[in-house]
Structure formats: C-alpha cells, structure tokens
N, C-alpha and C positions, 0 to 999 in steps of 0.2 A: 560442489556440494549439491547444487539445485540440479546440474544432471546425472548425477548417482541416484537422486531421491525419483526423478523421473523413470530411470529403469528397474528402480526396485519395482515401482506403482505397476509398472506396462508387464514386468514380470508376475508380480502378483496377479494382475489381469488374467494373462494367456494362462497360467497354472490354472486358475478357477476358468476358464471357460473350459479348459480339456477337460477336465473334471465333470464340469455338469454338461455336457455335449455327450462323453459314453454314459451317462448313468440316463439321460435323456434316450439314449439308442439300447440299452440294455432293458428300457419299459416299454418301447414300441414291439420287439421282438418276443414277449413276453404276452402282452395283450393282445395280439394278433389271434384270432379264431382261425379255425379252418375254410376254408369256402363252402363248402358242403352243404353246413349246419345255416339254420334261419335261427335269428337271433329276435326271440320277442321282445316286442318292444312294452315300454315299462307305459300304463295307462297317464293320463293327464290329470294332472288333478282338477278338481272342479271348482269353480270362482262359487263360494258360501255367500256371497254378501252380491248382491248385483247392482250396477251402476245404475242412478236414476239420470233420467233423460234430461240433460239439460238444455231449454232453447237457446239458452245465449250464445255458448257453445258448439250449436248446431251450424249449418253452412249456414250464411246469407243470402237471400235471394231479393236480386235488387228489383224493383218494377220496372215495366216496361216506360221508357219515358213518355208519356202525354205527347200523340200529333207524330210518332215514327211509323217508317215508313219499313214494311217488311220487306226484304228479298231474300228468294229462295234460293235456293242452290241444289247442285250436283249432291245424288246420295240423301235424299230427304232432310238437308240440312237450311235451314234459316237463320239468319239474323235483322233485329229491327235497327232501323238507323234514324237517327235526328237530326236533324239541321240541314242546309242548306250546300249543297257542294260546290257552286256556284260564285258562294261569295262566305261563307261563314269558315273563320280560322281553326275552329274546331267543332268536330261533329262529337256525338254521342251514338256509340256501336254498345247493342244490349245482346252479348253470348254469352250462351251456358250460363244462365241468373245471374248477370252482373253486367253490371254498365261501364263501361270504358271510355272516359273523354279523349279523343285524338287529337291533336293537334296536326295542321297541315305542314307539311315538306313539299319543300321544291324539287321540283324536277325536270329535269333538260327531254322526255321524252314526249312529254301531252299529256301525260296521264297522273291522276290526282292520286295522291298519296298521302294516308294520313297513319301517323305513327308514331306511338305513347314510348320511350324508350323503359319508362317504370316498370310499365306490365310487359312490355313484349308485344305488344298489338299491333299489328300493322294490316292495314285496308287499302289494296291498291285497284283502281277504278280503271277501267280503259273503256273506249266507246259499246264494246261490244260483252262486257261480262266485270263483274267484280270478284276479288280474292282476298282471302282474310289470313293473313299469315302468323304465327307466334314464334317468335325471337329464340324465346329460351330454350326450344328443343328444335331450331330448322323447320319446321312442318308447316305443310298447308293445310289450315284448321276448314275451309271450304272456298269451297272452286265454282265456276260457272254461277256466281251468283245473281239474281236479274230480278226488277221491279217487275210489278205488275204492265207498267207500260212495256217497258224493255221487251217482255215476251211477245207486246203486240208488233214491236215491230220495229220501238223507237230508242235512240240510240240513249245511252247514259244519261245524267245530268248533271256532266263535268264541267268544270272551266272552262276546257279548250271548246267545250262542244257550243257552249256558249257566246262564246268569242266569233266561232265559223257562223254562226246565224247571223249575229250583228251586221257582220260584215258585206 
C-alpha cells in the first residue's frame, strides 16, 4: 500500500512539473521583443520621506591609541601600532578607523607575527619591512611598511632582532 501511495505522489509530481515547465516556455516565447527596438525603461520612483542621519548608526571610528607608533607603507598607505614587539603578547594595529588587538603567534622563521583569528588581521614583521594581511578575502591590505627609524637605516623592533644584539 505505502509503495502504490509513493507512485501515485511521484506521478502526480512529474504530471505537474510537465505542465508548468511548457506553460513556463510558452511566456518566454511570448515576451521576447525583437532586438531591434530599445525598450524604455520605466522611471524610479522617488523615496517621499528621507532618512534622517543617524550617528549611532554611522561607522565607528576608533582613536588613535595614546603613544603609537606610525608606519608607512608602499601606495601612501599607513597604519599606527602600540606596544612593544619585543616583549608585549599583544600589540594594538589602528586601520582603516578601528583598532585591532593582535595577539602574538609563534613562528619557526624569525619573524613576528601577530594575528586576531576574529577579525582577520594578521601583521607580519621581518627585519627589513612589515605587512598587514586580511584573512577574510587573501589580500595584502599594505606592504613595505617601515617606522620612522626603519627608513633611516635601522632594522625592525622584532624579537629575534633583539635577541641578535644581546648576544
């Protein structure tokens, strides 16, 4: 009985999909213009009531944190950084008006790596340039990035770099 009632149901099915499948392909062929003709388009209507501005709403823009340290980068791009590379487990990266606390990652190459898995952020330092990557879409958000010192001459303010002076 339960697989009679199954083929009736799967039969009733396919009838109604033949059904609306030609009556579907009998209005395409129907509303089809010529190519010829330009087809005006029908104006927009116009929004009567206008939204008022609300700041809450609006993006956030977080401050700069108190005591960071700018570097610039390739492409007239910058970001300000906070804390200490040296010894502190998370820095603060302020891009695009908003602050990003990183946390430090290990890494078997020398180079400091700090990276928020939340946001996507990721800051990786090597002696000679820093780079600020975002997770969520692959991309290098800016490249060649370098302190004030950096440009004069002097190498990063990584761990390892720190470590090779001790020494």
């Amino acid at each position: 009985m339960n697989k009679l009632m199954i083929v009736a149901v799967i039969g009733a099915l396919s009838t109604t999909m033949l059904t609306v499948s030609t009556e579907a392909a009998a209005q395409t062929e129907t509303t089809t213009k010529p190519a010829g003709k330009a087809v005006a388009k029908r104006p927009q209507p116009r929004r009567l009531i206008k939204r008022k501005e609300n700041p809450a709403k609006e993006a956030k823009v977080d401050p700069v944190p108190e005591g960071s340290e700018k570097w610039s980068c390739k492409d007239g791009l910058a970001f300000e950084m906070k804390g200490d590379m040296k010894r502190d487990q998370i820095v603060t990266v302020h891009w695009a008006n908003k602050n990003y606390k990183l946390p430090r990652e290990t890494t078997t190459t020398g180079a400091d790596r700090f990276h928020d898995a939340a946001s996507g952020m990721d800051l990786v330092v090597i002696p000679t340039k820093a780079m600020l990557f975002q997770d969520k879409d692959s991309s290098r958000l800016a490249d060649e990035c370098k302190t004030a010192a950096m440009l004069e001459g002097s190498p990063a303010p990584t761990q390892s770099n720190a470590i090779n002076k001790s020494n």
